[in-house]
N, C-alpha and C positions, 0 to 999 in steps of 0.2 A: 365169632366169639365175642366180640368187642360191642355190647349195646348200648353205648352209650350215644348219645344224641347231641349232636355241634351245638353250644351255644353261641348266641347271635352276639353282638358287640354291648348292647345296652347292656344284657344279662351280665355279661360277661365285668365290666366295668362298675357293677352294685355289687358283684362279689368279691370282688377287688377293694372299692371302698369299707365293705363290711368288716373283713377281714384285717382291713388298715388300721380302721377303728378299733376295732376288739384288741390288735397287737399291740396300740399305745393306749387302750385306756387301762383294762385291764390286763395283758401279760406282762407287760413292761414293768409298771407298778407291784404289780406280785413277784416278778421274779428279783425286783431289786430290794425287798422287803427279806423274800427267804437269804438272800446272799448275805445281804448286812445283817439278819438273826446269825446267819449259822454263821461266819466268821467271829461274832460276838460273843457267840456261844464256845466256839474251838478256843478262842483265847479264855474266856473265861473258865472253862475246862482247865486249858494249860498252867494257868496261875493258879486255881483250889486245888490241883492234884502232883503236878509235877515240878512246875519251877517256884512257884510263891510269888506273891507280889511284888510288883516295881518297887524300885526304893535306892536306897544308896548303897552302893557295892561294898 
């Protein structure tokens, strides 16, 4: 059932690099981009709708 076919060490070691690369140029960057919007966004939601701005008590 299983066809897949052994890759050899070089192969093995460029899809390792590739995927290294891909995770820090591009996911790492995107994913720390959507966090700091949507936090940005949750607080700014919470102050227009329910608590109001910072300020003096």
């Amino acid at each position: 059932m299983n066809n897949s076919e052994p890759v050899d060490t070089k192969d093995r070691a460029k899809y390792e690099w590739q995927s290294f690369l891909f995770i820090v140029i591009f996911l790492f960057p995107i994913l720390s981009v959507v966090l700091v919007g949507g936090y940005g966004f949750i607080v700014w939601a919470m102050q227009a709708f329910f608590i109001g701005p910072p300020g003096h008590g």
